[in-house]
Backbone as JSON Lines, residues from 0, in Angstrom:
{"i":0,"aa":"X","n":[-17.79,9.85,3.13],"ca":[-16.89,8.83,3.61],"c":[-15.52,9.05,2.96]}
{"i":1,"aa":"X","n":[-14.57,8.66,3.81],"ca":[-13.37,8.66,3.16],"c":[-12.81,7.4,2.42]}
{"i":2,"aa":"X","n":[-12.53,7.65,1.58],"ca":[-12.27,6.04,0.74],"c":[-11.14,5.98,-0.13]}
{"i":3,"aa":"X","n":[-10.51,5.05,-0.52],"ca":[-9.56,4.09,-1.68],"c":[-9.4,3.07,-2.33]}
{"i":4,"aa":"X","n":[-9.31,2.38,-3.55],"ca":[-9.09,1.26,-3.53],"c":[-7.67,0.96,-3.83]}
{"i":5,"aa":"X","n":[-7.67,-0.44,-3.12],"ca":[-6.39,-0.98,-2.57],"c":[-6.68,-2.72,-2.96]}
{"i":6,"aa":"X","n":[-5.35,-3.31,-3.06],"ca":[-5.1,-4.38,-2.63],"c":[-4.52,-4.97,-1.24]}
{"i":7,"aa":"X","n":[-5.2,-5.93,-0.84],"ca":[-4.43,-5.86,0.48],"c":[-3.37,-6.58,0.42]}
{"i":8,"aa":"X","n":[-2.6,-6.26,1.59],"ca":[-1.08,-7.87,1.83],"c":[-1.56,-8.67,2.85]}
{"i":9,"aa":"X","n":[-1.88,-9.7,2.07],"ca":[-1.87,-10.48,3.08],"c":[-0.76,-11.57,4.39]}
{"i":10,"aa":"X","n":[0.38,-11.27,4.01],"ca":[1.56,-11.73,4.81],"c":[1.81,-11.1,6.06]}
{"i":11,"aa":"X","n":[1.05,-10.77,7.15],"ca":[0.89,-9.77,7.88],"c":[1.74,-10.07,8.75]}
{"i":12,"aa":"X","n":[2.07,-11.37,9.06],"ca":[2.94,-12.07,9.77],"c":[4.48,-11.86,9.38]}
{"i":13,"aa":"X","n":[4.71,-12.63,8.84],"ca":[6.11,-12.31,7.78],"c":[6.55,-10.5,7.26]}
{"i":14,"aa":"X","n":[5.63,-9.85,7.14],"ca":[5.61,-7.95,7.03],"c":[5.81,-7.58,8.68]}
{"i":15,"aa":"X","n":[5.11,-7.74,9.65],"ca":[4.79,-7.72,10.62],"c":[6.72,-8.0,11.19]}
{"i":16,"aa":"X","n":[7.33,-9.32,10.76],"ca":[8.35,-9.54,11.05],"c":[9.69,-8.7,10.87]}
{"i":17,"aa":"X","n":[9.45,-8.12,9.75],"ca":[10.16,-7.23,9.12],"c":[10.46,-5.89,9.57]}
{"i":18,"aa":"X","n":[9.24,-5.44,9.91],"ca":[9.29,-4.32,10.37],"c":[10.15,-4.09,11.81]}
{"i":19,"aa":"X","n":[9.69,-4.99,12.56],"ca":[10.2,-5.38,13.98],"c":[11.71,-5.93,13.86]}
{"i":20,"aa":"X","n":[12.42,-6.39,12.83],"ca":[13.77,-6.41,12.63],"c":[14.29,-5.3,12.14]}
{"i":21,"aa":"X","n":[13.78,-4.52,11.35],"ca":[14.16,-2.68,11.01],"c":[14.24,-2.27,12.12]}
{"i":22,"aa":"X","n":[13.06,-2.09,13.05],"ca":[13.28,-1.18,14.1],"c":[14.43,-1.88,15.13]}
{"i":23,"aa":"X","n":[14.92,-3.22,15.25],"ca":[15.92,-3.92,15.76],"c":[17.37,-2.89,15.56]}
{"i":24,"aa":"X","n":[17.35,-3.34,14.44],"ca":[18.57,-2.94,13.37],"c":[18.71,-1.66,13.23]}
{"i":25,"aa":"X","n":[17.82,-0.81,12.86],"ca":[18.5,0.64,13.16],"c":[18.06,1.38,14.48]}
{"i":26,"aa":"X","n":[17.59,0.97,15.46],"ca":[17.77,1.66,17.03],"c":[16.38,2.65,16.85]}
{"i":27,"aa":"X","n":[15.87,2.56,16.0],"ca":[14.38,3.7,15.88],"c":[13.3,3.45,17.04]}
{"i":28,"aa":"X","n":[12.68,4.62,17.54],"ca":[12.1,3.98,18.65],"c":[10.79,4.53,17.96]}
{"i":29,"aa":"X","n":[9.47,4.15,18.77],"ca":[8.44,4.72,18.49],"c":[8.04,6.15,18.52]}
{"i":30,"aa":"X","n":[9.23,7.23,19.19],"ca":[9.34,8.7,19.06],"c":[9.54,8.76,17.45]}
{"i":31,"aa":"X","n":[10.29,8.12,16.91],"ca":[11.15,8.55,15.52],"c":[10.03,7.89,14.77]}
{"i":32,"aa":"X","n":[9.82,7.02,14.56],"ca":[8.33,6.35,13.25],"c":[7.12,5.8,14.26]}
{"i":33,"aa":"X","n":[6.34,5.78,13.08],"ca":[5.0,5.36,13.29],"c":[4.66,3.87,12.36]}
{"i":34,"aa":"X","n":[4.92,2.78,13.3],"ca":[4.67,1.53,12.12],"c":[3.62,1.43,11.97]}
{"i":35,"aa":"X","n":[3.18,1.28,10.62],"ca":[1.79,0.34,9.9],"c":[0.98,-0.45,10.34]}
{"i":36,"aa":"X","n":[0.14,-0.81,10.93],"ca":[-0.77,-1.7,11.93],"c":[-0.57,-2.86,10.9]}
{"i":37,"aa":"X","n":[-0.33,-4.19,11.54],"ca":[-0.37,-5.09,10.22],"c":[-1.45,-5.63,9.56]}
{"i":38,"aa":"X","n":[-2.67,-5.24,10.76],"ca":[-4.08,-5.31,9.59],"c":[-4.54,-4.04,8.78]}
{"i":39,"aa":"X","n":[-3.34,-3.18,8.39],"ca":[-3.34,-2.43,7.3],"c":[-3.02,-2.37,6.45]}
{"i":40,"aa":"X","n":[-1.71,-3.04,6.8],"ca":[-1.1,-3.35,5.11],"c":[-1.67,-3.87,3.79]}
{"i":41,"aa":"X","n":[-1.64,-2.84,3.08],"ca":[-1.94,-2.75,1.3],"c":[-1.51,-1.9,0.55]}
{"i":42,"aa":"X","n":[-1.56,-2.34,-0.67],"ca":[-1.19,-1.36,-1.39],"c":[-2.32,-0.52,-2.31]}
{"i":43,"aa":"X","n":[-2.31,1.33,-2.05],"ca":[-3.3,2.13,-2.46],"c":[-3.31,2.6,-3.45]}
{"i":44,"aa":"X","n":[-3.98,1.47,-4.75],"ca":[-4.02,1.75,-6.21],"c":[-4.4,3.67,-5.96]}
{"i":45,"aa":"X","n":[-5.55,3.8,-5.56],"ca":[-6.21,5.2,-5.77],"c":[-6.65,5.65,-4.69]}
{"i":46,"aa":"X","n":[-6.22,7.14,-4.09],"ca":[-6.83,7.77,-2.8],"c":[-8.28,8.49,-3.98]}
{"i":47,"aa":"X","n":[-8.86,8.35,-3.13],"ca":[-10.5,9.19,-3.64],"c":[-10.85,10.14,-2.97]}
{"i":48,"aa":"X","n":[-10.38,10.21,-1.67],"ca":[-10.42,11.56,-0.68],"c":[-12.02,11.13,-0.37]}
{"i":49,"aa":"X","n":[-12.67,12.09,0.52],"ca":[-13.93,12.44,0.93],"c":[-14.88,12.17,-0.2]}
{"i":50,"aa":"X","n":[-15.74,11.23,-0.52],"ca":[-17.17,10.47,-1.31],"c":[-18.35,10.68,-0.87]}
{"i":51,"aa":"X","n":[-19.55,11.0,-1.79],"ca":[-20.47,10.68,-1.23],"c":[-21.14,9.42,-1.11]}
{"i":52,"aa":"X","n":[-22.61,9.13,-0.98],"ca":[-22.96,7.57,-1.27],"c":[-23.0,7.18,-2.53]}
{"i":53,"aa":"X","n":[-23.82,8.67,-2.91],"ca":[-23.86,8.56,-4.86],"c":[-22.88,8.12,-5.42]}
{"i":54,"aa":"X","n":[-21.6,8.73,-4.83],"ca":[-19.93,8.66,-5.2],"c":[-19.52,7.08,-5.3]}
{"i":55,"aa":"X","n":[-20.04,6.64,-3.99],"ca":[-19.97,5.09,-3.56],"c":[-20.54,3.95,-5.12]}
{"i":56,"aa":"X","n":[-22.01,4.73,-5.0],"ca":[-22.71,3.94,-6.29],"c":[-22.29,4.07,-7.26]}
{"i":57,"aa":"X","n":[-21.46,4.71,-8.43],"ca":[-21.4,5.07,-8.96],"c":[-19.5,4.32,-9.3]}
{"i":58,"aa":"X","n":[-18.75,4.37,-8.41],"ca":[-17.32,3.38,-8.53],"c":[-17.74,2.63,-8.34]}
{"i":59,"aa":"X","n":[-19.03,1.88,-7.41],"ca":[-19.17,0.23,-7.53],"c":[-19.51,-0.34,-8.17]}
{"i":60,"aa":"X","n":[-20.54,0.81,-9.33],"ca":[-20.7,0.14,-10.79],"c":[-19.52,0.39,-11.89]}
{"i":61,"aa":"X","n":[-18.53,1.51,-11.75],"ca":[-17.58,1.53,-12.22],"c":[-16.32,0.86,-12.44]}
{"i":62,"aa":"X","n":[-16.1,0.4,-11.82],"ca":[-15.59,-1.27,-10.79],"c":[-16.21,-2.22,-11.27]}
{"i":63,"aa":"X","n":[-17.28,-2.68,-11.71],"ca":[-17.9,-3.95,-12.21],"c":[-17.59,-4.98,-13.32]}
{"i":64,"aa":"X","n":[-17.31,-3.83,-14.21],"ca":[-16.4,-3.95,-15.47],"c":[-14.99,-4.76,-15.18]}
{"i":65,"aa":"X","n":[-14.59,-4.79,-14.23],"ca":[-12.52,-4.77,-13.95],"c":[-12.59,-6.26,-13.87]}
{"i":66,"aa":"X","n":[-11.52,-6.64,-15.2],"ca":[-11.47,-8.39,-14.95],"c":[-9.79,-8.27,-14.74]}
{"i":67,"aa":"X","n":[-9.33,-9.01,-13.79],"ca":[-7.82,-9.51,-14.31],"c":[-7.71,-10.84,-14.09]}
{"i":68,"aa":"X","n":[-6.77,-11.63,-13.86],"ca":[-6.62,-12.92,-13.21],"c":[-5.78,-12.79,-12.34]}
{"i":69,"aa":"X","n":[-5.62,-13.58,-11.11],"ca":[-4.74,-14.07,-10.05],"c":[-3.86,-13.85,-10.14]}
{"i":70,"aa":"X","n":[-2.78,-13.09,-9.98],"ca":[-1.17,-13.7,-10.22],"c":[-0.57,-13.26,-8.79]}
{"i":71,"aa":"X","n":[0.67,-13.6,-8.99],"ca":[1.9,-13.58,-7.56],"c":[2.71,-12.44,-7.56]}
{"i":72,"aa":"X","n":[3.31,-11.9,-6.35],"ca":[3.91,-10.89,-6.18],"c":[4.75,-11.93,-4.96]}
{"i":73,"aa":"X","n":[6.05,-11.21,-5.12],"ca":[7.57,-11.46,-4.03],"c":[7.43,-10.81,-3.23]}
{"i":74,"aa":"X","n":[7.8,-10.47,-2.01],"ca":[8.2,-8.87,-1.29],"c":[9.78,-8.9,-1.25]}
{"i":75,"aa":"X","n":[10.06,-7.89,-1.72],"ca":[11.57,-7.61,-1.94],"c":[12.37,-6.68,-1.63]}
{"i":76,"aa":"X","n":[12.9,-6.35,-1.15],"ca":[13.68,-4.68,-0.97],"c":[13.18,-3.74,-0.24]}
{"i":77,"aa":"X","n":[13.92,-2.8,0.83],"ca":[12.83,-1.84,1.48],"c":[14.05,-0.66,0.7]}
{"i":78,"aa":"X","n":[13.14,0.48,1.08],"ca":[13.53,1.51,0.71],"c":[12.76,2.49,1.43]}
{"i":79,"aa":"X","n":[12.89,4.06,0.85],"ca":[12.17,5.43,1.34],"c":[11.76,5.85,0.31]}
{"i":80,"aa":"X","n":[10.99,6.6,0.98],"ca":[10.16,8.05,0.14],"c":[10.42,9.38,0.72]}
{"i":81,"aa":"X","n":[10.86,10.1,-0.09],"ca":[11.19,10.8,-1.2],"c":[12.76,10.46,-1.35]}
{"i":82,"aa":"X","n":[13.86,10.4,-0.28],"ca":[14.8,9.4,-0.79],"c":[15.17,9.35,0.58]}
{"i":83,"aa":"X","n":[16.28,7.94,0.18],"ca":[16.87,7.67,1.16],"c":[17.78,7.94,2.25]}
{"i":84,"aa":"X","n":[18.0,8.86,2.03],"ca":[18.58,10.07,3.05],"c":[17.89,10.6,3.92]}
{"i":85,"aa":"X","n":[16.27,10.72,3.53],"ca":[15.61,11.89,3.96],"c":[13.95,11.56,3.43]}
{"i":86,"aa":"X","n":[14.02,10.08,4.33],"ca":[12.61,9.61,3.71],"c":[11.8,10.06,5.12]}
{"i":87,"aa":"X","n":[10.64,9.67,4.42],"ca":[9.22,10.22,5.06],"c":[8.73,8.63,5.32]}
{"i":88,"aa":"X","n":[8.68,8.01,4.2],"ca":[7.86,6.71,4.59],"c":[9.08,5.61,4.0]}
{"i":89,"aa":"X","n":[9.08,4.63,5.02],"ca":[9.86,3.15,4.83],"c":[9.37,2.43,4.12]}
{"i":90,"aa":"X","n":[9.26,1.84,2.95],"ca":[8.54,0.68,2.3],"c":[9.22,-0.3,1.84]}
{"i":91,"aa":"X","n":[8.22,-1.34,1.83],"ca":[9.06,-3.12,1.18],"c":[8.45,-2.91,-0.39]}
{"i":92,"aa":"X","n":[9.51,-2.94,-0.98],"ca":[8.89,-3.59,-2.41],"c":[8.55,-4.8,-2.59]}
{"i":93,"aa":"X","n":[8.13,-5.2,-4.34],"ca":[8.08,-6.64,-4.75],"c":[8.58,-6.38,-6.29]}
{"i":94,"aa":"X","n":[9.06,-7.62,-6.64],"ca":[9.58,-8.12,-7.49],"c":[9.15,-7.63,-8.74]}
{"i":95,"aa":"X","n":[9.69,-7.38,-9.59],"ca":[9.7,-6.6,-11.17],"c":[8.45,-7.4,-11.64]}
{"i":96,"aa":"X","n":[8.39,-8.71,-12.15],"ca":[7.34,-8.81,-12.7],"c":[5.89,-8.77,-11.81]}
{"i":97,"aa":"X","n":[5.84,-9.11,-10.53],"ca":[4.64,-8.68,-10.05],"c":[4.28,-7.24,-10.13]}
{"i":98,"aa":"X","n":[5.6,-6.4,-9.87],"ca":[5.25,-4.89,-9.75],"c":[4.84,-4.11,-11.41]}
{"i":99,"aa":"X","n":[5.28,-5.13,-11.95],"ca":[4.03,-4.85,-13.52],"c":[3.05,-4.94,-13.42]}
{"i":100,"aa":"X","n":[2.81,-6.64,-12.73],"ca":[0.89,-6.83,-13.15],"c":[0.08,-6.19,-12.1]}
{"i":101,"aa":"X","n":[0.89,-5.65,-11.25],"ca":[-0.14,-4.86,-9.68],"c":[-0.06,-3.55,-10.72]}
{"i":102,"aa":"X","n":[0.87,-2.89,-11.56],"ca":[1.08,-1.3,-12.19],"c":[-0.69,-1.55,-13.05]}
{"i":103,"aa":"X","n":[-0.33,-3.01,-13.73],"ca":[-0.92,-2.77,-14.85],"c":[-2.67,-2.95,-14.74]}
{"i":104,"aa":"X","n":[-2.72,-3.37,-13.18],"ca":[-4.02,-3.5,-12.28],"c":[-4.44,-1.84,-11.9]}
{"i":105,"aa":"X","n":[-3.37,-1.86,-11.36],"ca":[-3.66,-0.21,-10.78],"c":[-4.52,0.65,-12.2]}
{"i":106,"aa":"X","n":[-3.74,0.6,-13.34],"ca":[-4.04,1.86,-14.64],"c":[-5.19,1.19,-14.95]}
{"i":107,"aa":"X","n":[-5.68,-0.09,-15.18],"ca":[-7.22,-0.47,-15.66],"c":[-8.18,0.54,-14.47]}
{"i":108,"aa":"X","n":[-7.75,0.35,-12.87],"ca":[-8.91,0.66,-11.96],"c":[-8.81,2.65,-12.75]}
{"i":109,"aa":"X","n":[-7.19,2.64,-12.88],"ca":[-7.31,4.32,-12.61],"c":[-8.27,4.76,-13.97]}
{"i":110,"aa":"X","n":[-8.12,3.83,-14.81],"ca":[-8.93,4.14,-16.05],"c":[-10.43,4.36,-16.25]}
{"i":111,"aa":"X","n":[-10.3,3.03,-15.2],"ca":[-12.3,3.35,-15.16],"c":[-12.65,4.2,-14.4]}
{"i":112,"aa":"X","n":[-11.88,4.66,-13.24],"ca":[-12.54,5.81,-12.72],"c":[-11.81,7.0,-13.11]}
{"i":113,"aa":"X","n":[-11.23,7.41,-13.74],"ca":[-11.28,8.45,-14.31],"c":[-12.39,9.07,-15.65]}
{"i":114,"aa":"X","n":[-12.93,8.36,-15.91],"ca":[-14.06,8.13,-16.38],"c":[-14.94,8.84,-16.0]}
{"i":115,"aa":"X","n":[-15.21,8.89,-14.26],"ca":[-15.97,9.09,-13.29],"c":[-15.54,10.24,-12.95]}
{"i":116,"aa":"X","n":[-15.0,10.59,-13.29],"ca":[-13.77,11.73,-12.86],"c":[-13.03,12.11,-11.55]}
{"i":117,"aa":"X","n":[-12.62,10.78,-10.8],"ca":[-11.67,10.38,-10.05],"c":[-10.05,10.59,-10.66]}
{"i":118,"aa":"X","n":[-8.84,11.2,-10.42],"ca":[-7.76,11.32,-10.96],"c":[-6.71,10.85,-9.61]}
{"i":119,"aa":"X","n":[-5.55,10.24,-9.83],"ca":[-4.66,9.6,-8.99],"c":[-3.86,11.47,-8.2]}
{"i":120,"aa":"X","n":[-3.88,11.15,-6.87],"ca":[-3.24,12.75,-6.68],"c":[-1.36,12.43,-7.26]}
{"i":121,"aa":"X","n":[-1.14,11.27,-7.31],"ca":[0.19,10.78,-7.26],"c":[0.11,9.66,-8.49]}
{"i":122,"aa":"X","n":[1.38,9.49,-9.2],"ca":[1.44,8.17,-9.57],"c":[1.96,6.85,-9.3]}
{"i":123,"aa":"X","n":[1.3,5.84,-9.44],"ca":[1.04,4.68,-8.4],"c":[2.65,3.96,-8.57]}
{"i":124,"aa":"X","n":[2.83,3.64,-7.26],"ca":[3.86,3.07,-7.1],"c":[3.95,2.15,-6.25]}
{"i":125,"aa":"X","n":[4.49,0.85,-6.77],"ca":[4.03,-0.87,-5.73],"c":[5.06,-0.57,-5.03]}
{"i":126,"aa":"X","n":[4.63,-0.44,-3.84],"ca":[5.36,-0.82,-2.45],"c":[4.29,-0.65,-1.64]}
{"i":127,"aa":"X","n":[4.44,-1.39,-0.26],"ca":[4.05,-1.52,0.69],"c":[4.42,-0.7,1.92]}
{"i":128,"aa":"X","n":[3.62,0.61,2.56],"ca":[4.48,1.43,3.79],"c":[4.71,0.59,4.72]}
{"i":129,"aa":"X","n":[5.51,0.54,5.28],"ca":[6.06,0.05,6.19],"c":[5.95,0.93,8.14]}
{"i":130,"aa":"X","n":[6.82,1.65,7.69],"ca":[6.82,3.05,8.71],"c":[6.41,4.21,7.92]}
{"i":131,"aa":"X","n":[6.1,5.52,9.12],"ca":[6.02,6.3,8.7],"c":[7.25,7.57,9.59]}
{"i":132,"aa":"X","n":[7.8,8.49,9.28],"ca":[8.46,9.26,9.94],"c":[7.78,10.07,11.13]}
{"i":133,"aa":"X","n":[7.99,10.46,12.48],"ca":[7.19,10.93,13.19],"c":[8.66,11.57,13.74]}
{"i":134,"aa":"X","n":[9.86,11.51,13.8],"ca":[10.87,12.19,14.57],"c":[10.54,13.69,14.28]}
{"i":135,"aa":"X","n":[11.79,14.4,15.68],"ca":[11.4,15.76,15.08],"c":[11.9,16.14,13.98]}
{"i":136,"aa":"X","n":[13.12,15.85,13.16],"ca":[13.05,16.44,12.06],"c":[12.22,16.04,11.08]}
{"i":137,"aa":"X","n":[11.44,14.94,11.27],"ca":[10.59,14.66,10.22],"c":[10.94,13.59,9.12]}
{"i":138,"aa":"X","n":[12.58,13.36,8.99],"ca":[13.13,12.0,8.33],"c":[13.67,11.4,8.78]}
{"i":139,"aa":"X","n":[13.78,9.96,8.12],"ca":[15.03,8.95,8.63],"c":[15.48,8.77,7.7]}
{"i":140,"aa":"X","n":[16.98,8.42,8.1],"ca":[17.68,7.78,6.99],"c":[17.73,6.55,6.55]}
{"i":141,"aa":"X","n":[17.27,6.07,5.81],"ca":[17.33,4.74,5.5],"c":[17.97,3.8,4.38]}
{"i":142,"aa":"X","n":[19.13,4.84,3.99],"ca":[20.23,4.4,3.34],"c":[20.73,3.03,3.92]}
{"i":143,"aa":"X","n":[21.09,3.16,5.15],"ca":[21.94,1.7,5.65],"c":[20.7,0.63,5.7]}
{"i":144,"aa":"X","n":[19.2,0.7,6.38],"ca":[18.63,-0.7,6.0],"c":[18.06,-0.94,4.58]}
{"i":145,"aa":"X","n":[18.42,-0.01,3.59],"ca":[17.94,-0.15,2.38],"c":[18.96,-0.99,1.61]}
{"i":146,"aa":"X","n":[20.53,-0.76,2.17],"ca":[21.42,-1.71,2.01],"c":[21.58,-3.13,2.42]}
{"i":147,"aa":"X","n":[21.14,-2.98,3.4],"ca":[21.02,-4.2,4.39],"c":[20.14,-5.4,3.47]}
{"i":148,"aa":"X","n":[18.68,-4.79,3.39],"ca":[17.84,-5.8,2.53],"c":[17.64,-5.83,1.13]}
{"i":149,"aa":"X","n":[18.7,-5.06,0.3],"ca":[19.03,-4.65,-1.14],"c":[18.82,-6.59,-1.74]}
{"i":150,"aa":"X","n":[17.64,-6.66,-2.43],"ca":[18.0,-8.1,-2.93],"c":[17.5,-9.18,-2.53]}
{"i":151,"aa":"X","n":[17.33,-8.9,-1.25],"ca":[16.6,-10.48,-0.25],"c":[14.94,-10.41,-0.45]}
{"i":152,"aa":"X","n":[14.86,-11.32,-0.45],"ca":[13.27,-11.61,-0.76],"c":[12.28,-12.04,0.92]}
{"i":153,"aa":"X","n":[11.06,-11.21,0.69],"ca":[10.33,-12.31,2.21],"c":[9.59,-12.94,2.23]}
{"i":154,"aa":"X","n":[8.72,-12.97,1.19],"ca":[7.44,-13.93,1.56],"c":[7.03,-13.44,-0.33]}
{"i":155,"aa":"X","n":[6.04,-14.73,-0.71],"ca":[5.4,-14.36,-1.98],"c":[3.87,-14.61,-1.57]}
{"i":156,"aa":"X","n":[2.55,-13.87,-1.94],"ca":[1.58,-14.16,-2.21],"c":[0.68,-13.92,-3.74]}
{"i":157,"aa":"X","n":[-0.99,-14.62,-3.34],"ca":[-1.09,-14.22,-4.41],"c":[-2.21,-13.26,-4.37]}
{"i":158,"aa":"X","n":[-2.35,-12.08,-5.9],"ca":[-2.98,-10.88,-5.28],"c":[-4.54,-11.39,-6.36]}
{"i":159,"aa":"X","n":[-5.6,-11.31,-5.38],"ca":[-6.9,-11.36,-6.45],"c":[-7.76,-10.6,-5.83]}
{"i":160,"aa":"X","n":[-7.64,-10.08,-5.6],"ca":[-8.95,-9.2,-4.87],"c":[-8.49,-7.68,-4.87]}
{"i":161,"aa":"X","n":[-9.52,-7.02,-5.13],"ca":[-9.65,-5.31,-5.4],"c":[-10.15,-4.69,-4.55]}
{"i":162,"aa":"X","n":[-10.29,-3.57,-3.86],"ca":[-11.27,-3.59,-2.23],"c":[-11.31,-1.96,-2.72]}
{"i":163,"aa":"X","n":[-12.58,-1.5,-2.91],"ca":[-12.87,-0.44,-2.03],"c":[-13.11,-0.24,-0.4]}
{"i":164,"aa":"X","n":[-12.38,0.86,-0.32],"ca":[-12.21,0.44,1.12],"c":[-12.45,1.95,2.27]}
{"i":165,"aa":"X","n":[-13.04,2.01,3.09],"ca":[-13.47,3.24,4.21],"c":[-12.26,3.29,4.84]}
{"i":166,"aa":"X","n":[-11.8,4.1,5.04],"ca":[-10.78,4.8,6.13],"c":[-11.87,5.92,7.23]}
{"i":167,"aa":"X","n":[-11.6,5.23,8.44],"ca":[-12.12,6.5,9.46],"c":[-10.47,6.53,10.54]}
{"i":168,"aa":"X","n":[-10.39,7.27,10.9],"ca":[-9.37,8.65,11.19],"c":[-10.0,8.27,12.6]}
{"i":169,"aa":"X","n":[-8.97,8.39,13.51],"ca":[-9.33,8.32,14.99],"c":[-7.64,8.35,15.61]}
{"i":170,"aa":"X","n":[-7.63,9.27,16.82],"ca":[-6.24,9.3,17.34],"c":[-5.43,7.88,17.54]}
{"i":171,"aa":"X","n":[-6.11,6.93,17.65],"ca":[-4.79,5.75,17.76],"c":[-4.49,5.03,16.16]}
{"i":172,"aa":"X","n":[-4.95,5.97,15.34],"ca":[-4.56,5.27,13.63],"c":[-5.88,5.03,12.73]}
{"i":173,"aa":"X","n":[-5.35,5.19,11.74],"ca":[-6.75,4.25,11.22],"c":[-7.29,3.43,10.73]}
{"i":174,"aa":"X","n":[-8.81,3.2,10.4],"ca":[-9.4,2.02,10.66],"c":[-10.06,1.48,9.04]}
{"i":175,"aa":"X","n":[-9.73,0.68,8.65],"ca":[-10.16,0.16,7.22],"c":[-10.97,-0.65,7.03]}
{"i":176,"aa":"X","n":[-11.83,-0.42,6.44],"ca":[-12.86,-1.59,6.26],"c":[-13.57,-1.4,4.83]}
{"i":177,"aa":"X","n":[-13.69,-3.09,4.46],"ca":[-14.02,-2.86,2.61],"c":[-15.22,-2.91,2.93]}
{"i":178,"aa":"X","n":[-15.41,-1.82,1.66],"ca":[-17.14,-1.5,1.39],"c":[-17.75,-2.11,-0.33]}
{"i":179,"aa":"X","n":[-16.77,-2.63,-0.92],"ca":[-16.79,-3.44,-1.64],"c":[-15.73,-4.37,-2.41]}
{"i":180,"aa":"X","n":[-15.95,-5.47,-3.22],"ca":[-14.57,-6.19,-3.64],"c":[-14.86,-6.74,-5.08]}
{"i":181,"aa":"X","n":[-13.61,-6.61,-5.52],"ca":[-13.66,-7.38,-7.08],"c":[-12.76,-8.72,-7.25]}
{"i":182,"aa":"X","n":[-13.07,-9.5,-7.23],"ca":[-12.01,-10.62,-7.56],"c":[-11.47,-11.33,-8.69]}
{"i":183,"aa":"X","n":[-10.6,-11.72,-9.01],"ca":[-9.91,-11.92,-10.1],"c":[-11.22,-13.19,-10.93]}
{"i":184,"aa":"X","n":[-10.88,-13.45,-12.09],"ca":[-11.77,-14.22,-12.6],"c":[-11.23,-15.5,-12.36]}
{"i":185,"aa":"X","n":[-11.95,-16.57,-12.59],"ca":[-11.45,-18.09,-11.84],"c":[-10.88,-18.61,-12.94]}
């Protein structure tokens, strides 16, 4: 199976909104990006790539251990990846101190499974994709709406839940579904 764990966003509405005023605002059509389904949006503490079941058993007891508590995240700022000139993926940030306690969520999970000997291919970074680039050259610029929403805030929730989660791959996008969850302590 293909798998990650993630937190999800739940503002799918309000994200959902956002996106659809980007593509307003800078003239991008569905040739040039590929938006985020909004029952996808999360953010992917750890890709795990291809698992077995053993693999499965073995992070869900690894995972058992993980306490944090509840806290809040802003959504704040969009930006690109790798930069803004010449990004690949559009993303919304959140706010400095949430984007600590989601960092400092992320390094407990990456800790215990490295353990397991799971390793991050990347290091974790809170934002939310938004788009993805599909034009033919392969980037957009997103200097001018990165200016545009430099600062403004959209929605706050709160994050308690941990999801291992299945990705299956199919030509119209793909499909997520948790195969297990950790929740914050009460």
């Amino acid at each position: 199976m293909r798998a990650f764990i993630a937190v999800d966003a739940l503002s799918e509405a309000i994200i959902a909104k956002l996106q659809n005023d980007i593509l307003s605002t800078t003239g991008w059509n569905r040739r040039d990006v590929k938006p985020v389904d909004p029952r996808n949006f999360h953010f992917t503490i750890i890709f795990l790539g291809e698992v077995s079941d053993e693999d499965i058993e073995k992070i869900k007891e690894g995972l058992t251990g993980l306490q944090f508590e509840a806290f809040a995240i802003t959504y704040t700022g969009v930006g690109g990846f790798p930069k803004l000139s010449h990004a690949r993926v559009i993303w919304v940030g959140i706010d400095s101190q949430g984007a600590q306690r989601l960092t400092n969520l992320a390094n407990e999970v990456i800790t215990e499974l490295s353990e397991l000997g799971f390793r991050p291919d990347k290091p974790f970074s809170p934002h939310l994709t938004l788009f993805r680039a599909k034009s033919s050259s392969g980037y957009l610029n997103a200097a001018e709406i990165s200016s545009k929403y430099q600062g403004r805030t959209f929605e706050s929730e709160i994050i308690n839940k941990v999801h291992l989660k299945k990705s299956v791959l199919s030509p119209s996008g793909p499909t997520y579904s948790n195969v297990y969850t950790i929740e914050a302590k009460k």
